[in-house]
N, C-alpha and C positions, 0 to 999 in steps of 0.2 A: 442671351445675356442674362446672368443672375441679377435679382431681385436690387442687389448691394450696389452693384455698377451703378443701373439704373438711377437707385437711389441719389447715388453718388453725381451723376450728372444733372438731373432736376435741383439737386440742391445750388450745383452750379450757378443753373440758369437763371433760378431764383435767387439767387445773390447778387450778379450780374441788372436781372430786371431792377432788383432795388436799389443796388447804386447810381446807375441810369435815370431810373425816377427821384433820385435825389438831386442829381446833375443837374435833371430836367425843370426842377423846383428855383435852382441857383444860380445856374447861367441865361445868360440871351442878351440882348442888349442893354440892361441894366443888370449888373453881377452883383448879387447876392452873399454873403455871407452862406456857408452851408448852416449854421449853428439861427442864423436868422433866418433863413426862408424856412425852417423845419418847426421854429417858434411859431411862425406864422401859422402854421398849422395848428395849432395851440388855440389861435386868437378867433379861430373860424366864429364864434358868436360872440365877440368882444365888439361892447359898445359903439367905439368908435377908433376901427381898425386906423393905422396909417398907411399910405403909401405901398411899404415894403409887404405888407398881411396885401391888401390889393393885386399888386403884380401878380403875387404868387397863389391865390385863392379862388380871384377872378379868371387871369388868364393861364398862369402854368400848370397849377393845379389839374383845373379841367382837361389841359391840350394832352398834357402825359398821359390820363387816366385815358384819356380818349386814342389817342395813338398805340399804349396797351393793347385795347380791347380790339381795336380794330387790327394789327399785326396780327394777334391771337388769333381773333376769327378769322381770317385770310387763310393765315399757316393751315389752320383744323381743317378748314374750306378745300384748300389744295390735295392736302393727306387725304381727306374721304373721296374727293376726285379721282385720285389714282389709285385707289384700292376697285371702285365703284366702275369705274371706264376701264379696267389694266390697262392703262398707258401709262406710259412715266414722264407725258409731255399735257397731261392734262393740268389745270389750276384753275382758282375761282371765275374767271372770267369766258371761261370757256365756253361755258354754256347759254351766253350771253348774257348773264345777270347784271353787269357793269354798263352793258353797252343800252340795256333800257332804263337804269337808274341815271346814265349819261343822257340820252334822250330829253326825260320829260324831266331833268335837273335843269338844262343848257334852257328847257323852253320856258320853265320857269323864271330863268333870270331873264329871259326874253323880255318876260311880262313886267317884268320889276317888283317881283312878289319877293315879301322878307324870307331871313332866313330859313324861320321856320316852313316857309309854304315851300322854299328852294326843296326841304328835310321831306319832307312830306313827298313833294311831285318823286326827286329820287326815291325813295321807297318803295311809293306804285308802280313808277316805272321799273323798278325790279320786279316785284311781283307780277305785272303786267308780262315779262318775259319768263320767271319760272311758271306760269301759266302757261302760257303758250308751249313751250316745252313740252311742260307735263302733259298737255293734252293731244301736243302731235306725237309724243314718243307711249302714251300712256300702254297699248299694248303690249307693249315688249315689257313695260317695267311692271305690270301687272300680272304676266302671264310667267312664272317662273320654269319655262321649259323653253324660254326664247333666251338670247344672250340680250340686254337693254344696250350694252357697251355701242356697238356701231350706231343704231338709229339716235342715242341722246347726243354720239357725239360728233355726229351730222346735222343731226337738227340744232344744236347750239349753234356751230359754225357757220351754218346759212344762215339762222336769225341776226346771230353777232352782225356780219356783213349787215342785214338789212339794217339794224340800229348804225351801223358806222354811217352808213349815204346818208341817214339821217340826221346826223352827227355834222356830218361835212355841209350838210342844205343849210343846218341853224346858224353856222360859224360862216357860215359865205354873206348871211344876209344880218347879221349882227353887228349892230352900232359901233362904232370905236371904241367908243366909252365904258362898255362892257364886254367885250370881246378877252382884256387880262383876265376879269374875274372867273371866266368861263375858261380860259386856257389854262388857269391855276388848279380847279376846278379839276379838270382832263388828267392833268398831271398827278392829282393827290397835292391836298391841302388841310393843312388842320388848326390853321389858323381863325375859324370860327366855331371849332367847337365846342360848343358852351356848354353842351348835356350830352357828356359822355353816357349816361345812367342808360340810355335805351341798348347803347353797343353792347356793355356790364354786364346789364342782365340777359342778353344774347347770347354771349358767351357762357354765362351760369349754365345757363337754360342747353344749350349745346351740348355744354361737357355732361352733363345729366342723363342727358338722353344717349351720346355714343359712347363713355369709359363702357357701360355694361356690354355694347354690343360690337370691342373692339376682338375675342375669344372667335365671334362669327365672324368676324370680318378675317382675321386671318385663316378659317376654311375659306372664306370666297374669295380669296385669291388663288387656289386650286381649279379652282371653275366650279362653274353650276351645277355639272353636273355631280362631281365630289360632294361640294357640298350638300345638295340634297340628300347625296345616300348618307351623308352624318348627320341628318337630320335638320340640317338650318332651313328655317323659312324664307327661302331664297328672295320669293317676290317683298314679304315683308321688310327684308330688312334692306332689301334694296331702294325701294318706296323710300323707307325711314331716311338711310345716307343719302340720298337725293335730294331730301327737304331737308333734312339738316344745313349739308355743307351750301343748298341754294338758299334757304335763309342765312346761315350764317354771312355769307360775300354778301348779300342785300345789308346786312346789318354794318358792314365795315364800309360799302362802299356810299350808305347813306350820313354814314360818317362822318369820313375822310376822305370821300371822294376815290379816283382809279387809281390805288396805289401798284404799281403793276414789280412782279419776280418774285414777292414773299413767299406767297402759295406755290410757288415753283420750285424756287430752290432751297426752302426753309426745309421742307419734308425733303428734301433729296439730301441734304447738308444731313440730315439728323439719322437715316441710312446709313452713313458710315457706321457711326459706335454703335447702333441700335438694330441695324437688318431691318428686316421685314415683320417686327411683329408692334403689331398696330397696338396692343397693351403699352407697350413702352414708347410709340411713338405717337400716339395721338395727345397723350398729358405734353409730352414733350414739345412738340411742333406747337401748342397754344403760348407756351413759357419762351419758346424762341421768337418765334413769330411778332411775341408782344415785345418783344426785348428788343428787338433789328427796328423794328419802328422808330419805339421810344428811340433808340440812337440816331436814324435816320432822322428824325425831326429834329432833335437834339443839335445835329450837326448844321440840318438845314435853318438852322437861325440863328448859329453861332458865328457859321463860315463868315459869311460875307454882312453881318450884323451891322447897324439897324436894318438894314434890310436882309428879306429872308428869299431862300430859295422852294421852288416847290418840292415835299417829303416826296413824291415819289421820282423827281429826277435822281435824287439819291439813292434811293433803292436800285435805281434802274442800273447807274453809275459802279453800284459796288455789285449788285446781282449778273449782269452780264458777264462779268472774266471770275468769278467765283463760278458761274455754272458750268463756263467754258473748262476751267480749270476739273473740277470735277468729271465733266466729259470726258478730259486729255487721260486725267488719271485712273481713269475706269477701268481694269483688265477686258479686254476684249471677250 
């Protein structure tokens, strides 16, 4: 694809994200003026905001920014999985990142610890699983004359399972009382996001580190062995997409919780106009990714308003017959 397509599509997507984020600023259960909720923006350090600076400063403001960043990171997350594994059925959660953020998230609300300590336990319990990972697959991804691709993405898939029993232990033996917030929780929810700012700078930090190393990425999808004779540092930059895209899913899923299909079929959606070169599709999949959210949230609190739905039943909802659909259409 020439440089101008490209062009041409990011500006899309990035028109797209901002209207959505405007959207997201004016609608929900009390509707906004566009020309008022964008004031309000204005009033961020005004004396003594009213009401409508409130709505939209406290809570839409953050949720958008936060459903963003977390979309984005997912998308980037799933794109460097499938470059990283060659499967084109890998995405963030694969490697169990979600399912130990899920863990010690569900045991934190066990305890009745606030949001912040909920933020925190999800975290480590991510990191607790790209641990574990990286230390049972660490061979392979260090040794660049072995493929990493089968042992990381067997060792995710059995950990995943062992977070899930664990998953099912907390919610069998959990109070009534707290058992929605945890099913919401499961689902993807972004309705306490209050500080998007750690997801933001996750994503900064992300795109930082893989735009340069997107040139390599598309020799390693040739194979290891290709790419070594052209020089890539095979083990390095394997290492590098591995903690990238396992931090980046740690970063979206301590979020917004398990938002599940972005990372799946955002980089396969983005395939079509783009092919296979990670230059053009790694900016791309972080702009859609954050865009499919923000709407996905968008909808999930307009729908059925005052009351909201969980964001990722909607993902799940639009992502199923969109992947299917793609699948159908696929030439064989």
């Amino acid at each position: 694809m020439n440089a101008k397509r490209a062009l041409g599509i990011w500006a899309a997507l990035g028109l797209a994200a901002l209207l959505v984020f405007a959207a997201s600023l004016a609608l929900g259960s009390v509707a906004l003026p566009l020309p008022r909720a964008i004031a309000a923006l204005l009033h961020a350090h005004a004396a003594a905001p009213d009401i409508a600076d409130d709505i939209v400063l406290t809570l839409r403001l953050p949720r958008a920014l936060a459903g963003f960043a977390s979309g984005a990171l997912l998308a980037l997350s799933g794109a460097l999985l499938q470059v990283l594994l060659r499967n084109p059925l890998a995405e963030p959660y694969v490697l169990g990142v979600s399912g130990g953020a899920a863990t010690f998230a569900l045991t934190a609300m066990l305890a009745s610890l606030p949001w912040w300590g909920i933020d925190l336990a999800a975290c480590a319990g991510a990191f607790a699983s790209i641990v574990l990972v990286l230390g049972l697959a660490r061979r392979d991804l260090w040794h660049g004359d072995r493929d990493a691709s089968p042992r990381l993405l067997l060792t995710g898939v059995v950990i995943a399972a062992g977070w899930g029993a664990l998953i099912t232990l907390i919610l069998s033996i959990a109070p009534e009382n707290r058992l929605r917030g945890m099913i919401f929780w499961l689902t993807g929810d972004l309705n306490g996001a209050a500080t998007p700012w750690p997801a933001l700078i996750a994503l900064v930090v992300a795109m930082i580190v893989v735009v340069p190393l997107a040139p390599q990425l598309n020799v390693l999808l040739r194979g290891d062995t290709a790419a070594r004779s052209l020089g890539v540092p095979v083990s390095r930059v394997r290492l590098s997409v591995y903690l990238v895209a396992s931090l980046a899913a740690a970063a979206a899923v301590t979020t917004a919780g398990t938002i599940g299909f972005v990372g799946l079929v955002v980089p396969h959606l983005l395939r079509l106009p783009f092919g296979n070169d990670q230059r053009m599709l790694v900016p791309a999949s972080a702009l859609a990714g954050g865009l499919a959210v923000m709407s996905a949230d968008l909808v999930a609190r307009t729908a059925i308003a005052p009351a909201q739905l969980p964001v990722g039943v909607v993902t799940a909802l639009v992502g199923v017959p969109m992947f299917l659909w793609m699948l159908l259409a696929r030439p064989r």
